[in-house]
C-alpha positions in Angstrom: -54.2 -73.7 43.1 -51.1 -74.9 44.1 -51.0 -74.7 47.6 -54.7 -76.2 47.7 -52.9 -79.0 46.1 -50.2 -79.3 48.6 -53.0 -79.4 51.4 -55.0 -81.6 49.8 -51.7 -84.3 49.7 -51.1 -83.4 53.0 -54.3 -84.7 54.1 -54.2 -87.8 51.5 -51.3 -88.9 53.4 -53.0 -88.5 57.0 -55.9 -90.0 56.1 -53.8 -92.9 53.8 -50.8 -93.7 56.8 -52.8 -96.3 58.5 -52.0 -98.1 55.4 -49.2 -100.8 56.3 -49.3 -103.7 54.3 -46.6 -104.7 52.0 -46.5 -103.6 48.7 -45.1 -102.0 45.9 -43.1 -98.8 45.9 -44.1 -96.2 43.4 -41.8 -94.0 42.0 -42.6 -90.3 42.3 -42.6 -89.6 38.7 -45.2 -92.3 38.1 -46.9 -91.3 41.5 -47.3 -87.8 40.3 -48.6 -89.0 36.8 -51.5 -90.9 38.8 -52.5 -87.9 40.4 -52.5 -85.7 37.3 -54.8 -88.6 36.0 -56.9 -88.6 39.0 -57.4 -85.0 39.4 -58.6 -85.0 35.4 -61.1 -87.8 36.4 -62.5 -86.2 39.0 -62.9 -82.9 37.3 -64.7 -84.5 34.0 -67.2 -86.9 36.4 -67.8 -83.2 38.0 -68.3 -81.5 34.8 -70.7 -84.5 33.5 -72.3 -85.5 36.5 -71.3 -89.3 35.9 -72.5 -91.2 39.1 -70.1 -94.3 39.6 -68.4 -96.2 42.5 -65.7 -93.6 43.7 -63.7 -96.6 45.5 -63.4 -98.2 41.8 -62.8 -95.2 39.1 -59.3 -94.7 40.4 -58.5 -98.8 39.4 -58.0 -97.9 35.5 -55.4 -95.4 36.3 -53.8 -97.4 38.6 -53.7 -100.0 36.5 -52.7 -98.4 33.3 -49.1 -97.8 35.5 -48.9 -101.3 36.5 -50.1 -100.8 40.3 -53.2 -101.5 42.2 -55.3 -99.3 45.0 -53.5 -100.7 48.0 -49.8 -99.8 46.6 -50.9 -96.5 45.7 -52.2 -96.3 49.5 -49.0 -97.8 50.9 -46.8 -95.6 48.7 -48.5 -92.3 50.3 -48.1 -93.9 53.6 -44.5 -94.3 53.3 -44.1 -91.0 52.5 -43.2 -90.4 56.6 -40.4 -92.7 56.4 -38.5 -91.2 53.4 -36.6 -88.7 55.1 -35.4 -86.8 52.0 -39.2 -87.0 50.2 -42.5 -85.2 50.6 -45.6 -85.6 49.1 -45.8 -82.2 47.9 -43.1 -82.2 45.8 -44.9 -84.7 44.1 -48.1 -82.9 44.1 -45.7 -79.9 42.5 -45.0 -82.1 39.5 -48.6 -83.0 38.8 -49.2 -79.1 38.7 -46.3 -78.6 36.3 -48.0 -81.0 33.9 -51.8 -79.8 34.7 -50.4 -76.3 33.9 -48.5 -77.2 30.6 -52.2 -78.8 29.8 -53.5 -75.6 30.7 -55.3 -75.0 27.4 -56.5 -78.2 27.2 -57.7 -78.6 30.6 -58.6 -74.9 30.7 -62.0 -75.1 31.9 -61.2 -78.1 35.0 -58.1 -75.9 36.1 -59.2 -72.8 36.5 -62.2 -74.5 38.9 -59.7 -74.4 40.9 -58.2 -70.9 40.3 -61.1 -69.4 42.4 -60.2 -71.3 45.6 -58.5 -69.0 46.7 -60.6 -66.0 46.5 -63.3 -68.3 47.8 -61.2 -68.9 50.7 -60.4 -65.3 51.2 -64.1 -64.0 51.1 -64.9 -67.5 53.8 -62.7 -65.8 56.2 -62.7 -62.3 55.9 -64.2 -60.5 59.8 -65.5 -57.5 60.4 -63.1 -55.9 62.7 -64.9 -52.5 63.7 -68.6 -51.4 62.1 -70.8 -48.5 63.0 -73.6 -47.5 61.4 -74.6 -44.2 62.7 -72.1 -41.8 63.9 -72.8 -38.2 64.5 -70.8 -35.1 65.5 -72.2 -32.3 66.5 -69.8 -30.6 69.0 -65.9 -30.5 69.6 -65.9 -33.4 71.9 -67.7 -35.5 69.6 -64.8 -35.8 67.1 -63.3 -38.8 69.3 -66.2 -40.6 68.4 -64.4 -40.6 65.0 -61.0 -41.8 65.7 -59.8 -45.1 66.2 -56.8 -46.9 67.2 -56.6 -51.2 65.9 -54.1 -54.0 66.3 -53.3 -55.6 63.4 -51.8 -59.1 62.2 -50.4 -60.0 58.6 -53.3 -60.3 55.9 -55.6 -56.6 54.3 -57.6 -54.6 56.0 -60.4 -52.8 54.1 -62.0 -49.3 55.6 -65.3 -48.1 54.1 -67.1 -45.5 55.2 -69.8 -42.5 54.0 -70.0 -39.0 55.5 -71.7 -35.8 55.1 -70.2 -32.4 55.8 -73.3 -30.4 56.3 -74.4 -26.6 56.0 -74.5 -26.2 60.3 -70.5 -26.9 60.2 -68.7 -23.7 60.8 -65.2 -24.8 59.8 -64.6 -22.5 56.5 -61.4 -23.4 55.6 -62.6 -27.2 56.4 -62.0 -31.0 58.1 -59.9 -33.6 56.9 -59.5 -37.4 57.8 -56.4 -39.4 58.2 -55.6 -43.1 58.1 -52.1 -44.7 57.9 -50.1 -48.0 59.6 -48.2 -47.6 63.1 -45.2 -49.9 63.0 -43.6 -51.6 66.0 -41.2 -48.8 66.3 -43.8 -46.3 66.1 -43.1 -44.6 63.1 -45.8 -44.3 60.7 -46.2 -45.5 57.0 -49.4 -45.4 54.5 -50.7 -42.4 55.7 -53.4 -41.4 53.6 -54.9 -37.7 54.4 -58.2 -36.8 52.8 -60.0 -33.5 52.5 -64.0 -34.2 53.6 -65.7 -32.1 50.8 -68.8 -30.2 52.4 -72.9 -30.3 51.8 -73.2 -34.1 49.9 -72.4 -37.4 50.8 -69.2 -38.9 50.0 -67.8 -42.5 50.2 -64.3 -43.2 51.3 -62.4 -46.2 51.2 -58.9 -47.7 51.8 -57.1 -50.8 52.1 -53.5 -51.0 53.8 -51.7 -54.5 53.6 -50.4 -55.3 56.8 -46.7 -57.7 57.7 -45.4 -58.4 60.9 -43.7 -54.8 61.0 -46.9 -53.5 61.5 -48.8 -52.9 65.2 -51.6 -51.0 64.6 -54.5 -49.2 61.8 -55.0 -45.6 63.2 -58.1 -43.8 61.8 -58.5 -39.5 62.8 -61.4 -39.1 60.6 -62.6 -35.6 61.7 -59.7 -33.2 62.0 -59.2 -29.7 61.4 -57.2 -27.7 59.0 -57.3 -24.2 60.9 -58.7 -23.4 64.5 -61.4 -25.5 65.6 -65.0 -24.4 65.1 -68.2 -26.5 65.9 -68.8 -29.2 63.5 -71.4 -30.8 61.7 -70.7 -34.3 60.5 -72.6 -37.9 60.2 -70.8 -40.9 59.2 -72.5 -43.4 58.0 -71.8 -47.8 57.3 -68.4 -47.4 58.8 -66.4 -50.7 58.6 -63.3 -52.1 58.9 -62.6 -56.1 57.4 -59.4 -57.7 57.5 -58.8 -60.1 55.3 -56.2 -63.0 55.9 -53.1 -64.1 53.9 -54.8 -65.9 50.8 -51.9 -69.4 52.0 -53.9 -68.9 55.5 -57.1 -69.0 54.6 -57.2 -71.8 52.3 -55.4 -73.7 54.8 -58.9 -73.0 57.1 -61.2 -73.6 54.2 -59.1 -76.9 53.8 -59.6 -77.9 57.5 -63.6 -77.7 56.6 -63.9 -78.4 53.7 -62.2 -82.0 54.1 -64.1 -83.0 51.0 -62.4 -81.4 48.4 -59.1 -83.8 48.0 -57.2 -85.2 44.8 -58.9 -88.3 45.1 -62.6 -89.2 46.0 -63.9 -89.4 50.0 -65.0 -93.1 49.7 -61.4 -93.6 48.6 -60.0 -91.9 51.3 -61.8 -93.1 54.0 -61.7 -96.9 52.8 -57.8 -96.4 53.3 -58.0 -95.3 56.3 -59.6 -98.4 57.5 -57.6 -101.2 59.1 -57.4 -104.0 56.6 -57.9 -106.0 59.7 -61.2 -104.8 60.9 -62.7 -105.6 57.4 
């Protein structure tokens, strides 16, 4: 929740810098108290479906401070000028007070609780999928092992196999997974033994860091001398899944939308006085 916050301030004051006119100054403390009020508004007109003018629900709260809708969007304009201010530190004290609220406001916070699992599941990418692999012979088993690069974030492996009675390895397979770092060493290696004559489902998930290079899967190996194999794999498939800060950043950038304050609101600050 709070780094949605953050982003959505960020993108106030984009939206809000064309705003030049003189007025007054408000202090971040009171600044920060408008937008704990505004973010309450806009969470019971959601919760009650009240239909009003969103340039015009904002004015109460502005005026209850003593300020009108053009200082609040010349305020978050001069935000780029105040070398030792930012706008999210402000945002960071409206979340204080939403979160000491918190059982008040329970149901309107935690709304935005799920943004970033929302954000996570928008974004997550099939990186390797195969739904039909089968191995029959000694050469097949590279059909079964896999080498992937990797960048900060999850990655999620899923498979099914089945071990069947033509495989002539008695003392039986195994599969392997683990992380190659950039020195080449290796770290979260996982080794399984394949159990024989049912399907089974395997699964995995490594978090990944800029140490990391690589995912390396060996899922058919042997634990004696090898004999001819019998082994399907089916609904392979490797997601990775980004930093949750990263994602929401991307679900931000489409989802322009979802801000502290209404759209109408934004864009009619973003409009020249002059051309009106």
């Amino acid at each position: 929740m709070k780094r949605f916050l953050r982003m959505a301030a960020s993108a106030a004051f984009v939206l809000l810098l064309s705003a030049c006119a003189r007025h007054k100054i408000i202090p971040d403390d009171t600044l920060a108290q408008i937008f704990h009020d505004a973010f309450l508004t806009n969470a019971y007109i959601g919760s009650e479906g009240v239909k009003t003018d969103s340039l015009r629900i904002y004015e109460p709260i502005f005026a209850r401070y003593g300020y009108t809708t053009d200082d609040v969007h010349y305020t978050i304009g001069n935000f780029s000028k105040r070398k030792s201010a930012r706008l999210g530190d402000v945002v960071e004290r409206a979340i204080e007070m939403l979160e000491r609220e918190g059982k008040i406001y329970n149901q309107e916070v935690a709304v935005l609780d799920t943004i970033d699992n929302v954000a996570r599941r928008t974004f997550t990418r099939t990186v390797l999928a195969d739904s039909l692999i089968r191995v029959g012979s000694l050469r097949d088993t590279a059909r079964l092992s896999f080498t992937l690069d990797v960048e900060p974030g999850e990655y999620s492996l899923s498979l099914k196999y089945l071990v069947d009675s033509l495989d002539r390895n008695q003392r039986g397979l195994k599969g392997s997974v683990w992380l190659e770092r950039r020195d080449s060493s290796r770290t979260n290696v996982y080794t399984t033994t394949l159990r024989r004559n049912r399907e089974e489902s395997f699964s995995r998930r490594f978090t990944t860091d800029t140490t990391h290079r690589r995912l390396r899967i060996d899922f058919l190996t042997f634990n004696a001398r090898p004999e001819r194999p019998s082994v399907t794999v089916t609904d392979l498939k490797v997601e990775y899944i980004p930093p949750t800060r990263t994602a929401v950043e991307k679900l931000y950038e489409q989802q322009l939308d979802i801000r502290i304050f209404a759209d109408d609101f934004l864009r009619a600050a973003a409009i020249p006085k002059d051309s009106l």
